[in-house]
C-alpha positions in Angstrom: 5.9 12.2 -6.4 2.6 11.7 -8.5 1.4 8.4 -8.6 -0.6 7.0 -11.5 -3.3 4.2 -9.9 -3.3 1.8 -12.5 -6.7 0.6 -11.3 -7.6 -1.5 -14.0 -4.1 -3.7 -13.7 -4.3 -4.0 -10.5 -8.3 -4.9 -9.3 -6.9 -7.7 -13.0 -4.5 -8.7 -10.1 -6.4 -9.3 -7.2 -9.3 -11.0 -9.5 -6.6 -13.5 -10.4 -4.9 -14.1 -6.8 -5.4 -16.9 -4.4 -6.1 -19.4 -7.4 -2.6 -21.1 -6.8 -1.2 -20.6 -10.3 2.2 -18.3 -11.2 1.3 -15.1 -12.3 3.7 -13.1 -14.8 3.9 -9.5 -15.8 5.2 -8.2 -18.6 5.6 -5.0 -20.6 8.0 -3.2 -22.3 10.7 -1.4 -20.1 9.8 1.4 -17.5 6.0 0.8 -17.8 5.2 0.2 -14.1 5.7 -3.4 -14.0 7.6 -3.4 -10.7 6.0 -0.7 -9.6 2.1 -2.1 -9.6 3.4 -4.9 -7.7 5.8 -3.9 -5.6 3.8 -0.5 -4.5 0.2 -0.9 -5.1 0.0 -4.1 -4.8 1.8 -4.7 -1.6 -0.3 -1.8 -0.6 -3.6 -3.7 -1.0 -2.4 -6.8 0.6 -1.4 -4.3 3.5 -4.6 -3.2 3.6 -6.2 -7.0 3.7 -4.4 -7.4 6.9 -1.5 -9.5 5.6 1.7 -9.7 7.5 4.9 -8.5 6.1 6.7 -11.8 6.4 3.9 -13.9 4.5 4.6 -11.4 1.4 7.4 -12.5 -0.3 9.9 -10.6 -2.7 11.8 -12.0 -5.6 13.8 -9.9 -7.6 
């Protein structure tokens, strides 16, 4: 499977974390909403060292 990075989006996501306010992503249908946060994002806050069961799913 090929994986597109979606740089830009995400480094937009990590500039915005940790300032305590809800975050929403939207797009049209099958643009890579859930991917970018469930994949490269989770991957990234893997990478920071954060534990699996302080990341939290809601879907």
């Amino acid at each position: 499977m090929k994986v597109i990075r979606r740089d830009h989006y995400l480094q937009r996501i990590i500039s915005l974390s940790g300032n305590g306010r809800v975050k929403i992503i939207t797009g049209i249908r099958r643009c890579g909403k859930s991917f970018l946060l469930n994949t490269l994002f989770f991957n990234y806050l893997k990478e920071q060292e954060i534990e699996k069961d302080h990341i939290l799913y809601i879907r």
